[in-house]
FIKEDO-252492 format. One record per residue (C-alpha): residue number from 0; x, y, z; chain. Coordinates in Angstrom, 2 decimals. Example, Ala and Ser with C-alpha at 12.3 -4.5 7.8 and 13.67 -1.06 7.14 Angstrom:
2
@sero 0 c1 12.30 c2 -4.50 c3 7.80 kefi A
@sero 1 c1 13.67 c2 -1.06 c3 7.14 kefi A
! end
This chain:
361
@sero 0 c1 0.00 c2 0.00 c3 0.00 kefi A
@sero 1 c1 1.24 c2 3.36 c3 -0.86 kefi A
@sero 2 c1 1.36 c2 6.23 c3 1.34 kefi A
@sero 3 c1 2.28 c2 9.40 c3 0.10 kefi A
@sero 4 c1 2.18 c2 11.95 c3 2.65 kefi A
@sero 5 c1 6.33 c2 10.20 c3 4.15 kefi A
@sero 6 c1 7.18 c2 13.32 c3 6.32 kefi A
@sero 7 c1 3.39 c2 13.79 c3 7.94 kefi A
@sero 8 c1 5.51 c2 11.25 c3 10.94 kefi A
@sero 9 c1 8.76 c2 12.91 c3 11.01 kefi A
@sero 10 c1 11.63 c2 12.33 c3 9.75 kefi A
@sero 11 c1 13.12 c2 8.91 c3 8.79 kefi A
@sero 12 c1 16.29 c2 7.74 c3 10.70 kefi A
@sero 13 c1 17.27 c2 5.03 c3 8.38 kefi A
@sero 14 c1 17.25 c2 7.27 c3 5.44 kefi A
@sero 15 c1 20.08 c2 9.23 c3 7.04 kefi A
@sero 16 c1 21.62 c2 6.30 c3 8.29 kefi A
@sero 17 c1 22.00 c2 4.60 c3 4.82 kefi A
@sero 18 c1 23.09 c2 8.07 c3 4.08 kefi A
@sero 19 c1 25.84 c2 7.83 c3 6.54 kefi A
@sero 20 c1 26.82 c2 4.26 c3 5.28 kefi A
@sero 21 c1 26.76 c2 6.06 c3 1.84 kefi A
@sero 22 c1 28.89 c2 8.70 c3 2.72 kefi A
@sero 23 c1 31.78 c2 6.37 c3 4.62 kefi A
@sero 24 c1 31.38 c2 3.94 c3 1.27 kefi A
@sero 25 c1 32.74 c2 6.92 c3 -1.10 kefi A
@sero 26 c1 35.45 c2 7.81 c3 0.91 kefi A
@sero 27 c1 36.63 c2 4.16 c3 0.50 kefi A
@sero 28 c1 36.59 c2 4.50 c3 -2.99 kefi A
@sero 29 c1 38.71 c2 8.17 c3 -2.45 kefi A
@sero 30 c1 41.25 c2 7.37 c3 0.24 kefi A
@sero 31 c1 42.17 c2 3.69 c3 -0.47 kefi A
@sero 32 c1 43.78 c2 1.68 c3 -3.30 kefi A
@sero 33 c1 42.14 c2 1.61 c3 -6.82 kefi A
@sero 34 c1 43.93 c2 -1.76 c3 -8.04 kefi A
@sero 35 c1 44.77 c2 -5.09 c3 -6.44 kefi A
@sero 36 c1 44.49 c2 -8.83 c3 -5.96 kefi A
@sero 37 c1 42.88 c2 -10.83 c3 -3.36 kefi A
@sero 38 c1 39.41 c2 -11.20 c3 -1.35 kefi A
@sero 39 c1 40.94 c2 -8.19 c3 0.82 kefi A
@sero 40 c1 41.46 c2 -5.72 c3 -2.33 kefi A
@sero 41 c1 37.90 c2 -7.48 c3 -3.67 kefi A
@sero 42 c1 35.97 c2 -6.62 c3 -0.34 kefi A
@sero 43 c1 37.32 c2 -2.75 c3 -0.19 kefi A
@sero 44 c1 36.14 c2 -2.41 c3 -3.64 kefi A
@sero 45 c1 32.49 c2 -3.59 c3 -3.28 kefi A
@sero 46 c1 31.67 c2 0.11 c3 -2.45 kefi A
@sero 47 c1 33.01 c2 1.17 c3 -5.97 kefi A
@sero 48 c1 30.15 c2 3.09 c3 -8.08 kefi A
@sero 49 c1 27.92 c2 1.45 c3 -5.53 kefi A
@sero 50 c1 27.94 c2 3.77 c3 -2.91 kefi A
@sero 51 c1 27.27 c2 6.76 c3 -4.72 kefi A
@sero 52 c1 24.46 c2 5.23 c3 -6.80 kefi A
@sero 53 c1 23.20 c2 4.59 c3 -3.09 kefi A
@sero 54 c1 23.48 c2 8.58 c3 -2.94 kefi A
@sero 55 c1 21.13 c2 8.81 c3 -6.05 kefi A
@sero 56 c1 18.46 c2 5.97 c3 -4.30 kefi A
@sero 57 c1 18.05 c2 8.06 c3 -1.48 kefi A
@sero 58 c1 18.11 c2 11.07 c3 -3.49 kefi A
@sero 59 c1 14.78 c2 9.43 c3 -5.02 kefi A
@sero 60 c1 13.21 c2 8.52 c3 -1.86 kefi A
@sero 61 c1 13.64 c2 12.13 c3 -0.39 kefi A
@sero 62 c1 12.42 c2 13.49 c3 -3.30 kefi A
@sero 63 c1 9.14 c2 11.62 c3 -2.92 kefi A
@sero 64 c1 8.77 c2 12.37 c3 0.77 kefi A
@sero 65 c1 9.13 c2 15.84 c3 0.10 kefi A
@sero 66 c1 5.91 c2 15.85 c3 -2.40 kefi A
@sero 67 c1 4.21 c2 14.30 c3 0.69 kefi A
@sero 68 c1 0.62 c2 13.07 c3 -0.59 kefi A
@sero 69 c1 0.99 c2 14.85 c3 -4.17 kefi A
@sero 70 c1 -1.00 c2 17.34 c3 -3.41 kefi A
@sero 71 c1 -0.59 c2 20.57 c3 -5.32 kefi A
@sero 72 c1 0.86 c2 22.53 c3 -2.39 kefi A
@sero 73 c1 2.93 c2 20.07 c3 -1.57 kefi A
@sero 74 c1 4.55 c2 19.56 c3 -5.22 kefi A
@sero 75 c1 4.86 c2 22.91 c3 -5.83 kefi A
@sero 76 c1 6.87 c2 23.64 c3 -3.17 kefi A
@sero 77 c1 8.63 c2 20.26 c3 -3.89 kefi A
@sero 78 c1 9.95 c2 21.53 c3 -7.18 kefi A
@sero 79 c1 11.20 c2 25.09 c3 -5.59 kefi A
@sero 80 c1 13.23 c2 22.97 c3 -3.04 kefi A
@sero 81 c1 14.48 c2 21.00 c3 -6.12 kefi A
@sero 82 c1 15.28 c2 24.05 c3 -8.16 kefi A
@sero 83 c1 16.54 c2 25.65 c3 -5.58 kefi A
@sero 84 c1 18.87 c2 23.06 c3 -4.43 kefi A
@sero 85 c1 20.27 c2 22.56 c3 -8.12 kefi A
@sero 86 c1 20.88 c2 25.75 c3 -8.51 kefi A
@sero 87 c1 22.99 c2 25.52 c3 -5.35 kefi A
@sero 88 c1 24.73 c2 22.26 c3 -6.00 kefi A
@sero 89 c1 25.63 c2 22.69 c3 -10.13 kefi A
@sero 90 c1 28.04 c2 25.95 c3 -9.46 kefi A
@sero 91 c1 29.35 c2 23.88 c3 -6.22 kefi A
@sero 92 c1 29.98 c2 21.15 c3 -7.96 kefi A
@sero 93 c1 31.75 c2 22.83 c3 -10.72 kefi A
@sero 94 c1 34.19 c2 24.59 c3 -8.30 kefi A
@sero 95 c1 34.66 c2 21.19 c3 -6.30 kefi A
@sero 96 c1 35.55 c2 19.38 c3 -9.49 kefi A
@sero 97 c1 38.51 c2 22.41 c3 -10.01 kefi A
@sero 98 c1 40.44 c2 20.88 c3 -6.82 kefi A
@sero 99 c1 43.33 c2 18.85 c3 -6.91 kefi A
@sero 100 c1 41.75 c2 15.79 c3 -5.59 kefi A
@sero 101 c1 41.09 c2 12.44 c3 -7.43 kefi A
@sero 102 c1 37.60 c2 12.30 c3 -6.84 kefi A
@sero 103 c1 35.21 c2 12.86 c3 -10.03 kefi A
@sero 104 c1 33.03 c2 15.31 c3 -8.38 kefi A
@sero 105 c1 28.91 c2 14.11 c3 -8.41 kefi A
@sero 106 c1 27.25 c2 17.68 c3 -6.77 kefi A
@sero 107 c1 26.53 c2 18.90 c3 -10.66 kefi A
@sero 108 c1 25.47 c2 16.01 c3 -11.88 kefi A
@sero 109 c1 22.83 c2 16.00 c3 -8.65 kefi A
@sero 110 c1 21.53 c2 19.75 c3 -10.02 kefi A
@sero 111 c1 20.83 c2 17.54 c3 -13.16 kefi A
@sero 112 c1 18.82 c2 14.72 c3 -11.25 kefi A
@sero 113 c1 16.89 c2 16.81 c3 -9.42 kefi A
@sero 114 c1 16.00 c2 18.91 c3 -12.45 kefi A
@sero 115 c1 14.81 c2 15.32 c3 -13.41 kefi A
@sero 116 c1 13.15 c2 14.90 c3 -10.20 kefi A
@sero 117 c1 11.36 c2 18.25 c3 -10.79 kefi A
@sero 118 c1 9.65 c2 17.20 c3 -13.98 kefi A
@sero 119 c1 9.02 c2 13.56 c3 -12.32 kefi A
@sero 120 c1 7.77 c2 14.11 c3 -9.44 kefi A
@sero 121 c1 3.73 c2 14.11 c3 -10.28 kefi A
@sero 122 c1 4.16 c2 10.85 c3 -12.20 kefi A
@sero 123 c1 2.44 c2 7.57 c3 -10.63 kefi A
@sero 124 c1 4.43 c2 4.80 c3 -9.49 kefi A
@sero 125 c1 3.81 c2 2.31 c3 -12.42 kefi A
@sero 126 c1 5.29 c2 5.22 c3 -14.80 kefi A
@sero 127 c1 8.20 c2 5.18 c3 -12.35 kefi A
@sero 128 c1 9.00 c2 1.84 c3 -12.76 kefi A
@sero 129 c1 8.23 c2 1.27 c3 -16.49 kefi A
@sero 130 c1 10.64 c2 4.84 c3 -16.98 kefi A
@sero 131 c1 13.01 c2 3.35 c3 -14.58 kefi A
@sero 132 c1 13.61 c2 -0.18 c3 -15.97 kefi A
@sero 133 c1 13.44 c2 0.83 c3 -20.02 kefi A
@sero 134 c1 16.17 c2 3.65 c3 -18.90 kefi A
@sero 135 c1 18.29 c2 1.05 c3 -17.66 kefi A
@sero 136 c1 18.81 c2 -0.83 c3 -20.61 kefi A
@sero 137 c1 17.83 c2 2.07 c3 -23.28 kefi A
@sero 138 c1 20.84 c2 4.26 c3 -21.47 kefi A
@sero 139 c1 23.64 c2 2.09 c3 -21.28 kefi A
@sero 140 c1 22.54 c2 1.19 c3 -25.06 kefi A
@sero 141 c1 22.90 c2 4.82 c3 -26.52 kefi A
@sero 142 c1 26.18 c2 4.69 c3 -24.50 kefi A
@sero 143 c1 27.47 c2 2.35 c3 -26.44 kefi A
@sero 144 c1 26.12 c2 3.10 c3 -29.62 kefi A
@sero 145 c1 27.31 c2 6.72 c3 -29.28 kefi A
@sero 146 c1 30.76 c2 6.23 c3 -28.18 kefi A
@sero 147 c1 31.40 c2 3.74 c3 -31.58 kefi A
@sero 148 c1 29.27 c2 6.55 c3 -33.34 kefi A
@sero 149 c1 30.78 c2 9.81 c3 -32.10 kefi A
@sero 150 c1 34.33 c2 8.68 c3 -30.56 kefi A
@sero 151 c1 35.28 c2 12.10 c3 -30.61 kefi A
@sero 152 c1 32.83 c2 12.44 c3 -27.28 kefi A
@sero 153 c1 34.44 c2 10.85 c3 -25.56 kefi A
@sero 154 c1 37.63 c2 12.04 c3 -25.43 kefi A
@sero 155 c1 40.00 c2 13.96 c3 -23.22 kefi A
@sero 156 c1 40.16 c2 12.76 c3 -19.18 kefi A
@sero 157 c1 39.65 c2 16.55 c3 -18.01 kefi A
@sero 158 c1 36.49 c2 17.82 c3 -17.16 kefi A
@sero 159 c1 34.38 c2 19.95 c3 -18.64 kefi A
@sero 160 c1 33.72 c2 23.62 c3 -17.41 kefi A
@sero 161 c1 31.35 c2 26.31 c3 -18.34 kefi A
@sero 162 c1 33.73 c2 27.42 c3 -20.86 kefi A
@sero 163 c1 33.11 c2 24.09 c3 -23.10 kefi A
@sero 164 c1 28.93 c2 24.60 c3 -22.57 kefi A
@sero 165 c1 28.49 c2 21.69 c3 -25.49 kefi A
@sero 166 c1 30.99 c2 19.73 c3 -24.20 kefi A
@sero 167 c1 29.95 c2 19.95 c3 -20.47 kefi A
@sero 168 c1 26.18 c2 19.32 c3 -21.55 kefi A
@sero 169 c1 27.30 c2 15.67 c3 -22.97 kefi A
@sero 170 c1 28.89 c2 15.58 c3 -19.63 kefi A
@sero 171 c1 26.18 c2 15.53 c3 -17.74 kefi A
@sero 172 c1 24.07 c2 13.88 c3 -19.72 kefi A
@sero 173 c1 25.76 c2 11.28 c3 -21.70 kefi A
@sero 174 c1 29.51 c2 10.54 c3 -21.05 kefi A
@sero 175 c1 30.55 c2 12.08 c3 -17.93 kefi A
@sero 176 c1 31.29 c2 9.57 c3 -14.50 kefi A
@sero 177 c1 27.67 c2 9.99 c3 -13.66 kefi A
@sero 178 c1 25.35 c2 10.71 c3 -16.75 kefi A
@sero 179 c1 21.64 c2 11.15 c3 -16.15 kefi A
@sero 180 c1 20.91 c2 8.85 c3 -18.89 kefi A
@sero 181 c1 22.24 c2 6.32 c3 -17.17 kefi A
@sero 182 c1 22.06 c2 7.08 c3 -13.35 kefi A
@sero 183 c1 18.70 c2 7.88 c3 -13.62 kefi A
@sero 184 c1 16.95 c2 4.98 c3 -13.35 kefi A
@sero 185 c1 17.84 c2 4.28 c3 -9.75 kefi A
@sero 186 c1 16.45 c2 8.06 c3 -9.09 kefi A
@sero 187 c1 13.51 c2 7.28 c3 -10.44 kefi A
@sero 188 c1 13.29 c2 3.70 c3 -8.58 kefi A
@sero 189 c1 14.25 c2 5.84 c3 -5.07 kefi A
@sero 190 c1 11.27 c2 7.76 c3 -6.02 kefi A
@sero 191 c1 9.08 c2 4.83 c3 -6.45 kefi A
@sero 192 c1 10.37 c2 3.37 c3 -3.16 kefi A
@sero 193 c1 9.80 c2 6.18 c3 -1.37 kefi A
@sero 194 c1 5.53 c2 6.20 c3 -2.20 kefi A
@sero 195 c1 5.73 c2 3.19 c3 -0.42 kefi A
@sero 196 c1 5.31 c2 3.35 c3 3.78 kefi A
@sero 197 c1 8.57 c2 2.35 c3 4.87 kefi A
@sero 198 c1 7.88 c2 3.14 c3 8.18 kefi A
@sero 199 c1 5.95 c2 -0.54 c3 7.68 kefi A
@sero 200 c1 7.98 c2 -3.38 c3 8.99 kefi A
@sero 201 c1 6.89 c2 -5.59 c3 6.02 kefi A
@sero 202 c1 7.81 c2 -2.91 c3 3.27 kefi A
@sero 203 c1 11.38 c2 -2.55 c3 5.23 kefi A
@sero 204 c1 11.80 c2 -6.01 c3 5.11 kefi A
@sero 205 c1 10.65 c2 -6.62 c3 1.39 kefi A
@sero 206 c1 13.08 c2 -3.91 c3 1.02 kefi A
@sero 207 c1 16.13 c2 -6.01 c3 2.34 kefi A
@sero 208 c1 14.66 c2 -9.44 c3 0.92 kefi A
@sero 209 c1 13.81 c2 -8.16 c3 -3.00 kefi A
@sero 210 c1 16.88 c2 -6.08 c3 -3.17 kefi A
@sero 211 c1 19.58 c2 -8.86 c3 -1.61 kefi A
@sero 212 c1 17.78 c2 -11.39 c3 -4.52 kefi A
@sero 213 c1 18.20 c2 -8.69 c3 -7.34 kefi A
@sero 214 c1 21.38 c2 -7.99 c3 -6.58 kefi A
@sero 215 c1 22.14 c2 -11.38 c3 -6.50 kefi A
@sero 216 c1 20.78 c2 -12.37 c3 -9.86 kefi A
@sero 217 c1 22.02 c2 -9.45 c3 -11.64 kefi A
@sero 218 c1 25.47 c2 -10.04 c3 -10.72 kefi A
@sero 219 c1 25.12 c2 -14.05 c3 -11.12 kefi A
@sero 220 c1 23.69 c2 -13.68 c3 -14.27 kefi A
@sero 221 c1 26.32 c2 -11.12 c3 -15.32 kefi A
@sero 222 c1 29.08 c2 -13.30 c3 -13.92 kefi A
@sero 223 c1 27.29 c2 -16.32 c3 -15.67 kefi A
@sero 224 c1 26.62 c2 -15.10 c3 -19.20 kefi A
@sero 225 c1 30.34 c2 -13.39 c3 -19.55 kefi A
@sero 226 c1 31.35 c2 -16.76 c3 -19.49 kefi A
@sero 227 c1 28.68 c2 -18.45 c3 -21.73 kefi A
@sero 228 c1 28.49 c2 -15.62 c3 -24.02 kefi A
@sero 229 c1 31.86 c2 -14.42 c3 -24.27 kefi A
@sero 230 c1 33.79 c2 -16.87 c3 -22.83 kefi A
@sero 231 c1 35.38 c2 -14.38 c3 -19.66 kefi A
@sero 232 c1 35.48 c2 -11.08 c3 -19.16 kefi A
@sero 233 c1 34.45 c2 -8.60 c3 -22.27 kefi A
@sero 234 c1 35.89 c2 -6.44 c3 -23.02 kefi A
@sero 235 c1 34.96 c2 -2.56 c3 -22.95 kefi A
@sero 236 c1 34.84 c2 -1.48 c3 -26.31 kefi A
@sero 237 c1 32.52 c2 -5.00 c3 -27.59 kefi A
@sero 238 c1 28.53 c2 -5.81 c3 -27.31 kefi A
@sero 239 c1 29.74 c2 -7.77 c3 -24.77 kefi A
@sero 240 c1 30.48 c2 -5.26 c3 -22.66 kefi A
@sero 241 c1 26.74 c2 -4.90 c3 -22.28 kefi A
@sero 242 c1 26.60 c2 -8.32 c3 -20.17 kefi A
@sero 243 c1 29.06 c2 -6.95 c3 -17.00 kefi A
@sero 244 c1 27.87 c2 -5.75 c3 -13.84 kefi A
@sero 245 c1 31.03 c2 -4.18 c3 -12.57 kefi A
@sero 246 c1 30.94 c2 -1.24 c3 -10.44 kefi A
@sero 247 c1 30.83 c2 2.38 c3 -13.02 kefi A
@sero 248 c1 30.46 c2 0.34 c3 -15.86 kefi A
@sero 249 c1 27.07 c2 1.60 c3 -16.29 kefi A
@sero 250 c1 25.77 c2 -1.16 c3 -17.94 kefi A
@sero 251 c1 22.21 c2 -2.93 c3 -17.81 kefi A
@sero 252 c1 22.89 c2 -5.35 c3 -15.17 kefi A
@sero 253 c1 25.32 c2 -3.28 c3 -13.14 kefi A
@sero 254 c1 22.59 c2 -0.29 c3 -12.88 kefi A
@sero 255 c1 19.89 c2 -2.67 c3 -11.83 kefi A
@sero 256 c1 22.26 c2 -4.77 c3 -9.33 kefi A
@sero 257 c1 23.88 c2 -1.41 c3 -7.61 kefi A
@sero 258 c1 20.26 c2 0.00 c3 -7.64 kefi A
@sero 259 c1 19.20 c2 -3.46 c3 -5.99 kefi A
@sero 260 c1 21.98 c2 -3.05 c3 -3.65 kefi A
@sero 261 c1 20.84 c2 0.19 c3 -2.46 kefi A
@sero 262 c1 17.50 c2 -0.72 c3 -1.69 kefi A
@sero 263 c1 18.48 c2 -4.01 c3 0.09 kefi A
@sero 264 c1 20.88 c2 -1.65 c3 2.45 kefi A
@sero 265 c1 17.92 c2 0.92 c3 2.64 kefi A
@sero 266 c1 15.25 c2 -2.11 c3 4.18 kefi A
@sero 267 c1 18.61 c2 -3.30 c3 6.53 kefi A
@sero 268 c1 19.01 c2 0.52 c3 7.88 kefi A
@sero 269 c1 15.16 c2 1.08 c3 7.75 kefi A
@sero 270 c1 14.53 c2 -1.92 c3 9.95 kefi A
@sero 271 c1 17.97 c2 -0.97 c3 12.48 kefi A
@sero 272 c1 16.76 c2 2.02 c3 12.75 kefi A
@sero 273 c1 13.28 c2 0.89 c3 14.06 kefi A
@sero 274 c1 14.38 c2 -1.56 c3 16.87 kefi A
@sero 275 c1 17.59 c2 0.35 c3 17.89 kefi A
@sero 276 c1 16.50 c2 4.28 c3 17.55 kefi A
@sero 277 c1 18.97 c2 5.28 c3 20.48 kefi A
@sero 278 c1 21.88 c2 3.13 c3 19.58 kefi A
@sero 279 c1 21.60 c2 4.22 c3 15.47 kefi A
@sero 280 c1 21.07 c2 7.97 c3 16.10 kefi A
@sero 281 c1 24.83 c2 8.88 c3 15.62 kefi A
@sero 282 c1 24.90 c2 7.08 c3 12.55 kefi A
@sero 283 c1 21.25 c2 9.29 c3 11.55 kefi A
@sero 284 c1 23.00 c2 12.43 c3 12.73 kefi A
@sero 285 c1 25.91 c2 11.38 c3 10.50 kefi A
@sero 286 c1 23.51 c2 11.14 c3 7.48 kefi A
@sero 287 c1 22.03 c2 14.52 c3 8.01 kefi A
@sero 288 c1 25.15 c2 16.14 c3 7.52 kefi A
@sero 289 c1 26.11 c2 14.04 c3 4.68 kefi A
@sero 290 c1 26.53 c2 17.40 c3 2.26 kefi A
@sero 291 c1 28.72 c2 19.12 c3 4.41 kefi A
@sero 292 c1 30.74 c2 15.70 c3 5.04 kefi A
@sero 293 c1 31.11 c2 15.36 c3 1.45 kefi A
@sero 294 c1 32.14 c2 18.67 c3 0.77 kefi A
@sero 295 c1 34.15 c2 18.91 c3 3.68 kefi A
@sero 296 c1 35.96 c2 15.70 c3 2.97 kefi A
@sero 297 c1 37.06 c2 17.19 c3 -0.61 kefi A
@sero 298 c1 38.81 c2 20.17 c3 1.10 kefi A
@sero 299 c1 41.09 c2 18.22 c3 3.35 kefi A
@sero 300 c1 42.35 c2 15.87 c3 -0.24 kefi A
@sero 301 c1 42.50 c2 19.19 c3 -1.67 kefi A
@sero 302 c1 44.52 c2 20.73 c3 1.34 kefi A
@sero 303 c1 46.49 c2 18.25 c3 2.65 kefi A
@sero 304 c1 45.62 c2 14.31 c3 1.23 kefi A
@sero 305 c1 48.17 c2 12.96 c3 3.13 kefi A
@sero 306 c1 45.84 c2 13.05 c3 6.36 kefi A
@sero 307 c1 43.83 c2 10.53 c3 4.19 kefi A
@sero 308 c1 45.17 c2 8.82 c3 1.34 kefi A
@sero 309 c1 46.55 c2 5.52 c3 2.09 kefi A
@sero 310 c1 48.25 c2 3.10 c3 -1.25 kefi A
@sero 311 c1 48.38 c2 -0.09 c3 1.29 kefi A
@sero 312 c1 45.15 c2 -1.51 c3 1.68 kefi A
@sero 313 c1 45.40 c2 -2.06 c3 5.33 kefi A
@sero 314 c1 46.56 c2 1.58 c3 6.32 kefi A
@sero 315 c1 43.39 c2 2.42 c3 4.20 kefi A
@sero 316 c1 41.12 c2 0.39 c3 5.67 kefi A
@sero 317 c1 42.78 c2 1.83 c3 9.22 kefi A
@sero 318 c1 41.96 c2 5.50 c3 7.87 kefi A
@sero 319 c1 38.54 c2 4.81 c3 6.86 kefi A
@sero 320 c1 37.72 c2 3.82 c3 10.42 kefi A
@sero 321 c1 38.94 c2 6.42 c3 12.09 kefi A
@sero 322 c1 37.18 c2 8.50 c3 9.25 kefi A
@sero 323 c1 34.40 c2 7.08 c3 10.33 kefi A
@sero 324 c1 34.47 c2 7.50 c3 13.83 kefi A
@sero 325 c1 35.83 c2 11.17 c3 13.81 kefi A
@sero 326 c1 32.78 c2 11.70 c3 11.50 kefi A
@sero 327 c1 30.33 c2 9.88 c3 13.71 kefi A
@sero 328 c1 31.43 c2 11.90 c3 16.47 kefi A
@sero 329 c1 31.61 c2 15.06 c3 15.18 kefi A
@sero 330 c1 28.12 c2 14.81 c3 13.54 kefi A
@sero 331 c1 26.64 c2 14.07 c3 16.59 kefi A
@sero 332 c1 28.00 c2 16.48 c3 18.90 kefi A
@sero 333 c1 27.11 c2 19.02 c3 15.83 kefi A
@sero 334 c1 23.26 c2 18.12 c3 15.52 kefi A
@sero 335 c1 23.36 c2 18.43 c3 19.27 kefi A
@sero 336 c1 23.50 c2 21.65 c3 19.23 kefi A
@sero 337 c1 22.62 c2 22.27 c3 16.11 kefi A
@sero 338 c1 19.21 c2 21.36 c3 13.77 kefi A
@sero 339 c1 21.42 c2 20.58 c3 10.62 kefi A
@sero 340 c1 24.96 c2 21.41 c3 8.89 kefi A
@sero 341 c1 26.48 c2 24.30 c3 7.77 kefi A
@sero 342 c1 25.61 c2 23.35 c3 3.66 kefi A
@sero 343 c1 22.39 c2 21.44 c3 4.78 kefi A
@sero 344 c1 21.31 c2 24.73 c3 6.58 kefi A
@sero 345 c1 21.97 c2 26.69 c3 3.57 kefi A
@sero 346 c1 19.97 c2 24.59 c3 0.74 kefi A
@sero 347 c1 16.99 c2 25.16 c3 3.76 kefi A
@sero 348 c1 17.81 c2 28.74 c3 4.29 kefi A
@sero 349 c1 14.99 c2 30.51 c3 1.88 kefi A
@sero 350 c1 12.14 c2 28.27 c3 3.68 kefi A
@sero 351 c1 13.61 c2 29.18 c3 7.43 kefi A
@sero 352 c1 13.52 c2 32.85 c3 6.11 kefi A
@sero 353 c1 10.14 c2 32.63 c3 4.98 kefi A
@sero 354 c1 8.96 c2 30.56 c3 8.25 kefi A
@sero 355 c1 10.74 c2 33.48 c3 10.46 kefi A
@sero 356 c1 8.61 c2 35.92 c3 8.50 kefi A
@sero 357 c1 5.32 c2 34.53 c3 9.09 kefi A
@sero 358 c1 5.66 c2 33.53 c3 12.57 kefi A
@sero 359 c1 6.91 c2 37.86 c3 12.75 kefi A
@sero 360 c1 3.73 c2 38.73 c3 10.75 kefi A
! end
């Protein structure tokens, strides 16, 4: 049963928790090794292009709460918040992407998604779906098609600024790290999760069940028919390609396993949350400041990456739990005194302004 009206209870704790499990998964991916052998170096790299695409997921599900029960009111002042916060996050993300780090930025590509959002956000959940799934294998299609097509695309490993407006548009669209034709369909799938009532114990536990068995046959079956089809691993630039599932390969099975993924550690947080409020409410408070962590975490590789960049994988797995619990800490001394962080409170600024005034009037 569908219930549309998902901040009418308050807010959700295991939406900022699997935010917080989000946010510690990228900074794996940023601080640690990129290449090696072994269940270790395989383990570490299960967050690759998996934990931001659990970003987008959530992205969705907000998205949905915030248009409440649909109502015209309600969406209107859905799409200003969405307008509003692309506008914030595109020019942000532009100037984050300038830094020396090695992190391909994802803030402009969000302006894009929400700008998707925006236009989605009236449409009924079996137009979610049916847009969500034929975007999943019509995207990575055109991908493929338009990078034997137009090679010329697809060139050049720096990115695009608002001096190269054609070039940045493909960008963000087409054959940047996180195109909206292809990372779209798990926004629009976080969307249709979050008409759902997931403060039910049965939809948080579908959740877990249906996304652990997607995941697991997408990346079966894309383990399965590389080896049937193709005989191993295909390679990038071949049809074959289509059949792989790894992490930012943006392919069919990939997007629909690291979308399943997302909502299987949604239902686990969801559920967590529920039975343990006291005991998960650092991790929450973590979530909610997920923006600034982000953001904040770019600045110190910027400033001085030695305070997190580790080649071994142990001294990376080392730094990403003491990442973690500096982070956990921090957040929740932070939200103790303080209703949200320093970026959060700026993307709410114009509706605190406006609230001020009437409670003045």
């Amino acid at each position: 049963m569908a219930r549309r009206d998902g901040r009418a209870a308050g807010r959700l704790r295991g939406i900022d928790a699997a935010r917080a499990i989000a946010i510690v998964g990228m900074v794996m991916v940023h601080v640690g090794p990129r290449e090696g052998a072994g269940l270790g170096f395989t383990l570490y790299g299960l967050t690759y292009g998996r934990a931001s695409l659990l970003f987008v997921v959530l992205a969705g599900v907000g998205v949905s709460l915030l248009a409440g029960d649909g109502g015209r009111s309600r969406v209107r002042d859905a799409r200003l918040r969405l307008l509003f916060r692309a506008a914030v996050l595109f020019p942000l993300g532009l100037w984050l992407q300038t830094l020396d780090t090695p992190v391909a930025v994802i803030l402009h590509y969000y302006a894009v998604y929400f700008l998707i959002a925006a236009t989605a956000v009236r449409l009924p959940d079996r137009a979610l779906a049916t847009a969500a799934v034929v975007l999943a294998v019509v995207g990575p299609l055109v991908s493929i098609a338009s990078e034997q097509l137009v090679p010329g695309w697809w060139e050049g490993d720096i990115a695009a600024t608002l001096r190269e407006p054609g070039r940045l548009l493909r960008e963000l669209l087409l054959t940047g790290y996180y195109p909206a034709l292809t990372w779209a369909p798990p926004l629009l799938a976080g969307m249709w999760v979050g008409h759902r009532d997931l403060r039910a114990p049965r939809v948080q536990r579908a959740l877990l069940a249906g996304g652990g068995g997607v995941a697991a046959f997408a990346y079966v079956g894309a383990w399965a028919l590389g080896r049937v089809v193709v005989g191993g691993a295909p390679e990038v630039d071949t049809p074959g390609f289509l059949l792989t599932a790894g992490g930012h390969t943006d392919m069919p099975l990939g997007i629909i396993g690291a979308t399943a993924v997302a909502l299987a550690v949604l239902g686990a947080a969801l559920l967590i949350c529920t039975r343990l409020p006291r005991l998960t409410w650092p991790l929450a408070a973590t979530g909610q400041l997920a923006l600034s962590i982000y953001v904040g975490h770019l600045l110190v590789l910027h400033v001085a990456p030695e305070l997190l960049v580790r080649d071994g994988l142990a001294g990376a797995a080392f730094m990403v739990a003491r990442f973690a619990v500096v982070t956990v800490v921090g957040a929740t001394l932070w939200r103790a005194a303080l209703p949200r962080g320093p970026l959060e409170a700026v993307l709410h600024a114009p509706w605190a302004l406006a609230r001020e005034r009437l409670d003045l009037s």
